[in-house]
N, C-alpha and C positions, 0 to 999 in steps of 0.2 A: 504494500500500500504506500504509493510515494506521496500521495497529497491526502489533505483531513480530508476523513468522511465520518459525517452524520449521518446516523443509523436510527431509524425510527423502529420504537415495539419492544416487547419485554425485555430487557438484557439478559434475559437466563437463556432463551429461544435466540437470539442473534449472538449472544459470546460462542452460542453452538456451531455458528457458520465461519466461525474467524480461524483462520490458521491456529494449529496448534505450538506453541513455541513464537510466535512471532512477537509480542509484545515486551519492551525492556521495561515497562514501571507503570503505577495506576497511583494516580490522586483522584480520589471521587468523595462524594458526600452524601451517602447514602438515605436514604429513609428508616427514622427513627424507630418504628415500630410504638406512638406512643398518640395517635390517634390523634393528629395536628388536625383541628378545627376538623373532626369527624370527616378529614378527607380519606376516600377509599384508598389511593396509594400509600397510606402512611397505616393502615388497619385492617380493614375487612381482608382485602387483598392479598395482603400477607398473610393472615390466617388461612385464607383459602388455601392460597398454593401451598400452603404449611401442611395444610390436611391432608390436599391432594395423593403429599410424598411422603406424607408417615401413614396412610389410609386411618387418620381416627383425630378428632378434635383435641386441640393442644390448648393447654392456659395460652394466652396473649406472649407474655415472656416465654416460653414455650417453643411459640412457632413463629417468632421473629428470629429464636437463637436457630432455627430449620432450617427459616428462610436464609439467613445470612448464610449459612452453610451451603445452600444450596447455587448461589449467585459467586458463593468464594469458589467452590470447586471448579466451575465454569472460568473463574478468570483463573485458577492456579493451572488450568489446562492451556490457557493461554500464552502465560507469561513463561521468559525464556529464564532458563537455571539461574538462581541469583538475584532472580526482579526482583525489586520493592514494591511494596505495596501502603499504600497511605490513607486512610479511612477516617472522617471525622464522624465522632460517634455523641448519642445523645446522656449526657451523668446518667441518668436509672436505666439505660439499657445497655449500657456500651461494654460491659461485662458479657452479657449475650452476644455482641458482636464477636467479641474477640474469643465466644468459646466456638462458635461459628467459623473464623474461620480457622481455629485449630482443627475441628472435624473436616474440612478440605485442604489439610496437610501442609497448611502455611504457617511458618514459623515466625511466634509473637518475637520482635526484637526491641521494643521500646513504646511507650507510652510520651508521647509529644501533651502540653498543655498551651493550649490560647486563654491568657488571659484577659480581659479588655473591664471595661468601668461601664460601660453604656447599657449592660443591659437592665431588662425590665421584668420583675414579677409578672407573672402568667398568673394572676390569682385574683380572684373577688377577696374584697376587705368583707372582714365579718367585726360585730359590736367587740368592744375592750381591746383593738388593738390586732385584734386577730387574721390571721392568714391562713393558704394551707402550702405556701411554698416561698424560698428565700429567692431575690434578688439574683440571677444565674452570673457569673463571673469568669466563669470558664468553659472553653469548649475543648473536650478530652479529643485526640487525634490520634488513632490506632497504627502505631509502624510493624508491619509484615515483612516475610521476605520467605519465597518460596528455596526449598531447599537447592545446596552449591548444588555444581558438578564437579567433583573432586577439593580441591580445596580454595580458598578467596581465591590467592591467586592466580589459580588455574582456568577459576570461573569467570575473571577477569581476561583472562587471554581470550579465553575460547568468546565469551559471548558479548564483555562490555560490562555486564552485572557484576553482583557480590559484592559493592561495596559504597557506600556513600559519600558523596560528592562536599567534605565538609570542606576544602579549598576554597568553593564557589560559594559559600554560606557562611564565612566566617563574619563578624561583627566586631567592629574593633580592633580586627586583627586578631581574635579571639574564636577559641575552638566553640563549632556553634551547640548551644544547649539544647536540651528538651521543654526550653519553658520559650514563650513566643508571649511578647506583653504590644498588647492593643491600644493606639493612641487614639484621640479624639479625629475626627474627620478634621477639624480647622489643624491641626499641630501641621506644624511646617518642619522638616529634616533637620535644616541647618541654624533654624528660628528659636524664639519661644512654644514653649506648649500652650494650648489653648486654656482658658480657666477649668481647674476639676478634672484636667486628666489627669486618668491613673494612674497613668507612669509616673509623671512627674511627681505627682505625689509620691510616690517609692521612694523616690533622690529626695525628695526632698525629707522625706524620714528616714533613711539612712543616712544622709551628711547627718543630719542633728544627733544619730547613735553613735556614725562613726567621731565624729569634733576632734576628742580626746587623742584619736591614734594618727590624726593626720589623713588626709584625702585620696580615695581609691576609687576605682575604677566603678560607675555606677550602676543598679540595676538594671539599669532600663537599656544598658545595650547590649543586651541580648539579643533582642530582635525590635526594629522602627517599622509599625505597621499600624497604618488609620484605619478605622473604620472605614466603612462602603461609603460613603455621600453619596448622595442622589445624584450627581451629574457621573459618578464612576458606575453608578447604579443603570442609570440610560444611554447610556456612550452606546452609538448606532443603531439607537432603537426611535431614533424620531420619528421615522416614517409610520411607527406604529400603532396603535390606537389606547387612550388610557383605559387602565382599567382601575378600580376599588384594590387596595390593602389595607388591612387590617391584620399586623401581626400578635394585636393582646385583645380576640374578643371577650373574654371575660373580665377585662378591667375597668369596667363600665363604660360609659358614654363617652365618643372621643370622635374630634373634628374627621370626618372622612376624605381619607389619602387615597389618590391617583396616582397611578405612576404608569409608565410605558412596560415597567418590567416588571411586575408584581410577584415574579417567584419568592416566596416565606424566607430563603434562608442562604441569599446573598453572600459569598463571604467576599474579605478583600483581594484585589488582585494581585498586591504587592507580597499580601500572604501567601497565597497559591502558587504567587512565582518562587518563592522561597524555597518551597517543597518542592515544587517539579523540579529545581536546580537541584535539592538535594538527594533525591532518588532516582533520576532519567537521567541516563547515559549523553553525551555529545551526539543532538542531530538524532536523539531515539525518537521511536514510534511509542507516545503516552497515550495511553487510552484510559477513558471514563465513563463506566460502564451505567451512574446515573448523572447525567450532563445539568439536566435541570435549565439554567440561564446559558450554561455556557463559560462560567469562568472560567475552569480548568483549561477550554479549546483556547482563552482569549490569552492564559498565561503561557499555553506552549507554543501559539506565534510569537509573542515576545522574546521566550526563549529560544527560538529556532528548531524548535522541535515539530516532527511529523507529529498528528491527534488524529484519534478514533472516538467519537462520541456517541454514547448511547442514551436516549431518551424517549417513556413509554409515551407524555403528553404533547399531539402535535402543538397545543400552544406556545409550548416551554422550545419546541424545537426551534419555532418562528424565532424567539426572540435570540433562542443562543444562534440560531444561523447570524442575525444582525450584529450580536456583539463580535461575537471573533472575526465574521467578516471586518468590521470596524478596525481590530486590533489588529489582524493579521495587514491591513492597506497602512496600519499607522507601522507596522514593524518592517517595512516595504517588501510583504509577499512570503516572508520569513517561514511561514505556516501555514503558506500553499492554498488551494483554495477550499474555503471554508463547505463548498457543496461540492467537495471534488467524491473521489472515489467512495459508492458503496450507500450512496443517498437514496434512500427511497421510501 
């Protein structure tokens, strides 16, 4: 496959049709299993096909931890000796992920954390104070890696894989960590932070612990990444028509947001590039098996990397075809054409 293609329909049924061995590495962001706004992909669905393959009705945590197994076996048949694999998973399920895809033979190598200050309780307020969920602050990111073909270095010869690109990831000059901290959309790189970022906040409570020993090397760079803003949110989606989001219906009554790109669970790009540099090979073929918007396709033109994207909702396809089309003409062609090979 020498240019992206966008593959419409279940990823368990199209990972089937993909060459076996061909794929160097997968960043994707799968579905929760945790019944987002009673949408079928995120619930029913999963239970089905959960049922379908154990022939008998499973608790909800059950047959998400089935379903992942079942969608993991498909990409470990994929990916070449040594891929990584990168999964952002939901706190109360992502235990289920990750025994999922132990039962298709991928091997757990590390637990990544996004940390960021922005988010919002998913909860109705109840009398005295009461809730039924804290303020979410981190997003848990599952690293995989399918078993060598003889040992790292060997799997490094033979295929590109077995091992992680942390050269291209390092921060400060600095071996890159497992924690990744979230700035505000306004924080500028070189700048100030915006008021109430969390990072900054960080430095700013460890200068004041460290004072006494003298000035060290800060928390927060570890990893420089904003949040989504709405203009990185719609980047090539002008032509498209607004639709309603609402990502906290339960938290009562709230001004109704339009956007062009209304997929639920957006991350940022500068994130997503991060990881694809750190798991995909120079010039690999990344594949992501739930595309959703498209970030992953719009981080692997940036990176010059070949993309295979898979996505069951033709809406979702529309807009991810628009963004990485977008990213791929800003990265001048880098990432080939966005409706090339394998669209239909």
């Amino acid at each position: 496959m020498s240019r992206a293609g966008l593959l419409e329909g279940d990823c368990i049924e199209v990972l089937g049709k993909l060459a076996p061995g061909s794929i160097d590495a997968i960043v994707t962001d799968p579905p929760y299993g945790v019944d987002w706004q009673n949408e079928d992909w995120d619930g029913r669905a999963i239970r089905e096909a959960a049922a379908r393959a154990e022939r008998e009705r499973l608790a909800p945590n059950e047959a998400f931890e089935v379903w992942c197994g079942l969608w993991a076996k498909e990409c470990a048949r994929v990916m070449k000796p040594g891929a990584h694999l990168l999964a952002f998973g939901a706190r109360r399920t992502f235990h289920r992920l990750a025994c999922g895809l132990e039962a298709a033979e991928l091997e757990i190598r590390d637990t990544l954390m996004w940390i960021y200050g922005t988010g919002m309780p998913r909860s109705r307020r109840y009398p005295g104070g009461r809730s039924t969920t804290l303020k979410p602050a981190f997003d848990p990111i599952l690293l995989a890696r399918k078993p060598l073909a003889g040992t790292t270095a060997e799997t490094i010869e033979l295929f590109g894989t077995g091992a992680l690109n942390v050269g291209a990831c390092r921060s400060g000059g600095s071996h890159p960590a497992n924690v990744l901290l979230g700035h505000e959309p306004d924080c500028e790189e070189e700048g100030p932070c915006a008021p109430g970022c969390a990072a900054a906040l960080l430095d700013d409570q460890a200068d004041e612990a460290r004072a006494p020993s003298g000035p060290c090397t800060p928390p927060s760079r570890f990893f420089y990444c904003p949040r989504v803003s709405r203009a990185e949110r719609e980047a090539g989606c002008e032509e498209l028509a607004l639709r309603s989001l609402d990502l906290c219906p339960d938290a009562g009554p709230r001004p109704d947001e339009r956007t062009r790109n209304p997929h639920p669970a957006v991350k940022p790009l500068e994130l997503v590039r991060w990881l694809v540099r750190l798991v995909c090979p120079p010039g690999g073929l990344l594949l992501d098996p739930f595309m959703g918007s498209g970030t992953t396709g719009a981080a692997a033109a940036l990176e010059g990397h070949r993309f295979c994207g898979i996505e069951l909702e033709p809406a979702y396809m529309e807009i991810a075809a628009a963004r990485i089309g977008h990213w791929s003409r800003r990265a001048g062609g880098a990432g080939g054409d966005p409706l090339g090979a394998g669209r239909r």
